[in-house]
N, C-alpha and C positions, 0 to 999 in steps of 0.2 A: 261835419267834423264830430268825431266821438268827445260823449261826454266826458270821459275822463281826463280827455286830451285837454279840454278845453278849462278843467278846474286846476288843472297843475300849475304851479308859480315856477316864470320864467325867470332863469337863474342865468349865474355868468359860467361861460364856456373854460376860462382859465381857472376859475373859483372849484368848481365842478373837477376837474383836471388834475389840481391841486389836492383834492381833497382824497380822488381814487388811486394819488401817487403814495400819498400819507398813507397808505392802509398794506402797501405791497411791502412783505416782509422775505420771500422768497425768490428774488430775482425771477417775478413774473417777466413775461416778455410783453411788448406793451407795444401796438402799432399803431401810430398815428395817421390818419387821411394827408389829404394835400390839403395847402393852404392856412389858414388859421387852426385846424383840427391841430396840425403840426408845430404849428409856432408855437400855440400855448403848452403842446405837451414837452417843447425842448428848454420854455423859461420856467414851466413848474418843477423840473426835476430831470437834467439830463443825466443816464443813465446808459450803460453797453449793452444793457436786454431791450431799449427804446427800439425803434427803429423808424424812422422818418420819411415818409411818401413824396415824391417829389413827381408834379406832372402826369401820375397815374389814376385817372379819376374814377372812384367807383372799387380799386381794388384793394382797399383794406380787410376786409374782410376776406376775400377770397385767399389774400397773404396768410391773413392771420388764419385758416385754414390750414394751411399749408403747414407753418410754423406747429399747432396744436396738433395734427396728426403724427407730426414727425417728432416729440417729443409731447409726449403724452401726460409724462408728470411732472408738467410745468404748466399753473397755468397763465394762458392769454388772453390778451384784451385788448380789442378794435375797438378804435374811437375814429368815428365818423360822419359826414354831414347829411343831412336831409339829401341835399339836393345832388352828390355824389352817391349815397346809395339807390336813388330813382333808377339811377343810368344803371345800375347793374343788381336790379331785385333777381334775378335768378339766382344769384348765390343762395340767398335764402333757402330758399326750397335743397339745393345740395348740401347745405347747413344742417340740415334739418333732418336729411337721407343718411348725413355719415354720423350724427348725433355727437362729435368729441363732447365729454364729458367735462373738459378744461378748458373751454374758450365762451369767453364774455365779450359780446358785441354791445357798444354804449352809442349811441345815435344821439348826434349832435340836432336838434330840429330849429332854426330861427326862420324855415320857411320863405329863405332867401339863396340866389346864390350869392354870396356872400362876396368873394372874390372878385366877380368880373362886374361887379355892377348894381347888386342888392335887386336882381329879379325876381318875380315870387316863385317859389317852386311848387309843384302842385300840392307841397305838403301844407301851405299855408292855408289854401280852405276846402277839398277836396279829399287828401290821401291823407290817411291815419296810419302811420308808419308801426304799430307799435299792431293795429289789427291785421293789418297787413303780414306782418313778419307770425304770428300766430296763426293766420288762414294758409301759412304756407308750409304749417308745420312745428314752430319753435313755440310748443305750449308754453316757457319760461317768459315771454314774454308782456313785460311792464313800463307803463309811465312812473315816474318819479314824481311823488306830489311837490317835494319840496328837498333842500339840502339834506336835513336830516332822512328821509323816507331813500335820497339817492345812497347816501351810506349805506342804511339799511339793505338795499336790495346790493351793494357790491358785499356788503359780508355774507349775504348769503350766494353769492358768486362764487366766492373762493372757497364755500363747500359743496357746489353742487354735482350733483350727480346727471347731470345734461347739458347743454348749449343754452345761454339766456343771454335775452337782448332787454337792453335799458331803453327805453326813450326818454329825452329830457329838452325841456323846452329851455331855448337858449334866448340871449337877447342879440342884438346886431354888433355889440359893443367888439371894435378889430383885436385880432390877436397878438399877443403879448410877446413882442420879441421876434426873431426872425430866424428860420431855421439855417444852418450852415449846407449850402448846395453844393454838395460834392458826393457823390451818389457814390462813389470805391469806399469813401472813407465813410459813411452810414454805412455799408455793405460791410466789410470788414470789421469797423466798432461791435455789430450786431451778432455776427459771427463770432465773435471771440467774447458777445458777453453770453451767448447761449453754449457754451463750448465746443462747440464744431469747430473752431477752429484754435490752434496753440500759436503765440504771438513766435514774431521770427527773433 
């Protein structure tokens, strides 16, 4: 495991959450993972630019992709697990190919899956999410030593001039709240807060 992985102080997932919702002054758009990534980003601050993962694992990022090339002067921010971005590192690298210069990936790592049973992912002693995402291209890429250093690196998020990924060591502790499972009405809510679409 990289050193610097290893001196970072492990923080809470909804704390952390909370803290990158406090700093969005421009109806960022803001994709939550499945599972707890989701829960805590619907009790820190539900919002119509949110948009809420249900059952898709691995594809926040490739969303939030989506969302950042198709509106370009807005930016976004995937927040996601360890152990769902394993299952789908090649985003990275087409991350990395199409460079949006507006979208921030934040990686949730407690090194578990969290969800189904608290298994270890290979992020726990093996895979350095953070060297990883850099060998694949995303020079922007950093750990968070601590809450203050996480700030730090989302203020310079919202000015950068490339794709940058946070990694941040999380603890086990469940998420906060429970998302509303209705996948038309996340669909719609997110639609009408990025304005694509005009309410009826």
């Amino acid at each position: 495991m990289d050193t610097a992985m290893r001196n970072t102080k492990v923080m809470n997932r909804f704390d952390l959450t909370s803290r990158l919702l406090a700093k969005l002054q421009n109806e960022e758009a803001v994709i939550g993972g499945i599972g707890n990534t989701n829960f805590d980003l619907w009790a820190a601050g539900h919002r119509p630019q949110n948009f809420y993962m249900l059952g898709s694992m691995g594809l926040a990022f490739p969303i939030a992709l989506g969302v950042a090339l198709a509106q370009r002067e807005r930016r976004v921010f995937a927040l996601e697990g360890d152990g769902s971005l394993l299952m789908q590192l090649g985003s990275l690298t087409t991350i990395a190919t199409l460079a949006p210069a507006n979208l921030t990936m934040v990686v949730m790592d407690n090194g578990i899956y969290q969800i189904t049973g608290a298994q270890p992912t290979p992020a726990a002693e093996v895979a350095d999410i953070v060297a990883i995402a850099a060998a694949s291209g995303l020079a922007n890429s950093a750990w968070a030593d601590d809450e203050e250093d996480f700030e730090r690196l989302v203020d310079e998020a919202l000015s950068a001039t490339g794709p940058t990924l946070i990694g941040v060591r999380i603890d086990d502790k469940p998420g906060v709240g429970t998302t509303r499972r209705d996948p038309v009405q996340i669909r719609e809510r997110f639609m009408l807060g990025l304005g694509v679409r005009q309410p009826l």
